[in-house]
N, C-alpha and C positions, 0 to 999 in steps of 0.2 A: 561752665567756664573753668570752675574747678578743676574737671578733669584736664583741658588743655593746659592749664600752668603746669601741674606737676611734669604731666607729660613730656613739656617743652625741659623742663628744669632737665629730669631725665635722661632727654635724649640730650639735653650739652654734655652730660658724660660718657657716651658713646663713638665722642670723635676725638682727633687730635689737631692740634692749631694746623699740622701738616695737612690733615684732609681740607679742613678750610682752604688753605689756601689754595692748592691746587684744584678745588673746584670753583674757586673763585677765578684763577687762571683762565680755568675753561669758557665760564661764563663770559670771560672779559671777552675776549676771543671768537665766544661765537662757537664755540666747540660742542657742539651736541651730540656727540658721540663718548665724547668723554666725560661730558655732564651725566649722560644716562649712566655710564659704567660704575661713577662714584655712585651714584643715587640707589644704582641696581643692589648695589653690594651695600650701603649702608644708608634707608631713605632716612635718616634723622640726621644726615645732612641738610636738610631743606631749611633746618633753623640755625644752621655755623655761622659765628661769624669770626672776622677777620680780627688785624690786631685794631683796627680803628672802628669795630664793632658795627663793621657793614656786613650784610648776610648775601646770597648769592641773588635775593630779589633786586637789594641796590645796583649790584653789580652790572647785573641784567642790564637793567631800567638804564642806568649810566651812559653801557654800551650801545640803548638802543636795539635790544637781542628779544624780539618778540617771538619768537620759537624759544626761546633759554626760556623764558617766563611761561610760554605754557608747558614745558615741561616738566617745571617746578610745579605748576597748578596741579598738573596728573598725576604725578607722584604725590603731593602732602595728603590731596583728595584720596587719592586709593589706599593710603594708610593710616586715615583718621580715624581714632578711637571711638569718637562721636556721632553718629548720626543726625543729631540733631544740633552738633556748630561746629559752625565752619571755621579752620583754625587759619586757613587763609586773610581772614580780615586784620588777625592779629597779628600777623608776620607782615604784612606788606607797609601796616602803618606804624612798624617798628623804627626808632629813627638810632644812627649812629653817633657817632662819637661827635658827630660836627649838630646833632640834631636832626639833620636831612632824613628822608624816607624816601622808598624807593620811589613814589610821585614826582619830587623836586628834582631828583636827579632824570628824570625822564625829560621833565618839563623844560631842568637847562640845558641837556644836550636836543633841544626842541624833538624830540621825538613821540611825535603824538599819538601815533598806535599803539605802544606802548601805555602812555596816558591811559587813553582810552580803557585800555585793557584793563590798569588797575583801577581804573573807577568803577570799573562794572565788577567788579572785585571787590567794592568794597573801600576803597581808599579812600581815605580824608582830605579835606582840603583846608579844614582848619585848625591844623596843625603848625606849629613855626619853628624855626628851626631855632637856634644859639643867637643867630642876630637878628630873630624877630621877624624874616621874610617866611612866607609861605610860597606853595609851589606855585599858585598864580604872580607872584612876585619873580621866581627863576625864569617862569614860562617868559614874562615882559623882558627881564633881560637877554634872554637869549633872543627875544626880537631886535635887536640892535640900538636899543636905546642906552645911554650911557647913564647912570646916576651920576650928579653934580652935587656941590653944596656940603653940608656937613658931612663929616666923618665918622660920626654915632651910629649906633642900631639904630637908631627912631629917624636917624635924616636919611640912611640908605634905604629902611623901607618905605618910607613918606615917597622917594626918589622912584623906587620900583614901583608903587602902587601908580603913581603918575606917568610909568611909560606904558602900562599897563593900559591904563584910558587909553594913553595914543593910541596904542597897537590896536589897541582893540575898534575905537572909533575911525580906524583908514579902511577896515571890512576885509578879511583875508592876508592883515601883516603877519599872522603867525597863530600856525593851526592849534598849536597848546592855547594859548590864550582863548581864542574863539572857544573852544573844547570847555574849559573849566569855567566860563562864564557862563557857558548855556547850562554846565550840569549844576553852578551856585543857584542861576537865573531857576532850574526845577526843584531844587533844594527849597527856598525859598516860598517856592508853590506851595512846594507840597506841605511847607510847615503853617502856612496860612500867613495872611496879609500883615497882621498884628506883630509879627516875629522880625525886628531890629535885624539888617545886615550884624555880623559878626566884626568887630573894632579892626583887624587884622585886614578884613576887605570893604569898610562900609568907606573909605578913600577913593577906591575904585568903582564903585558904584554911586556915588557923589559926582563923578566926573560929567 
């Protein structure tokens, strides 16, 4: 892992906030043509980020741009230092300026292929952002439940964790939700019976 920090440290000096941005542009956009042309000419783009400290995977994931994202995958992959780790796991669960990773942002604009993609990638899910919500928490929002009641971190995610149940208990309200429940639900397997839900989601799984 060693080696990937430095590496990452590194390649931040190789860009300028102008390449960020315009291939964050691209991402946004859906432009894979000009995605490959920055990446061609300088892959240590794959770790820029912006001025709110999102990288082109948030951007991606945001936009719902599941070609942006495996084009990112191809590129960091075919220029990794390492054989033996994958610098992928560490970039996607990277969070910005607000907390968020590229997951949450996939999971509010409900874009579950995406999802998908980054959990088999590697992506975490118990992670939370600045106010406390995790991506199962964006996912329930973007199912159309409103959060009520206090105005705190602890009452908006208390609020998310409980549309979360809803959506999830109506069977098919929202494919992110279903998605990160069934991958907590093999999480959980695979860590054996003994192993506490995680505080962040043990709300949602109470319901």
């Amino acid at each position: 892992m060693g080696n990937f920090a430095s590496t990452a440290a590194e390649a931040a000096g190789r860009f300028t906030p102008s390449d960020a941005f315009f291939l964050a542009d691209a991402a946004r956009t859906g432009n894979a043509e000009v995605v490959r042309l920055f990446l061609r000419k300088n892959p240590a783009l794959v770790y820029a980020t912006t001025a709110d400290k999102s990288t082109p995977w948030h951007v991606a994931s945001d936009a719902g741009h599941l070609f942006i994202l495996d084009v990112l995958v191809e590129v960091t992959r075919a220029n990794a230092v390492s054989n033996t780790f994958d610098p992928i796991t560490k970039i996607i669960n990277q969070q910005n300026a607000k907390g968020q990773t590229a997951l949450m942002l996939a999971c509010a604009g409900g874009h579950a292929d995406c999802a998908a993609k980054l959990l088999s990638l590697g992506a975490h899910l118990l992670v939370a952002d600045e106010g406390g919500l995790s991506a199962l928490h964006y996912a329930a929002l973007h199912s159309g439940k409103h959060v009520t009641g206090s105005n705190s971190k602890s009452g908006e995610a208390a609020g998310a964790s409980a549309a979360a149940a809803a959506a999830a208990a109506k069977g098919g309200a929202d494919d992110c939700v279903e998605l990160l429940l069934a991958h907590m639900q093999r999480q959980l397997i695979l860590q054996g019976p003994k192993v506490a839900p995680p505080e962040v989601h043990a709300g949602v799984i109470r319901k």
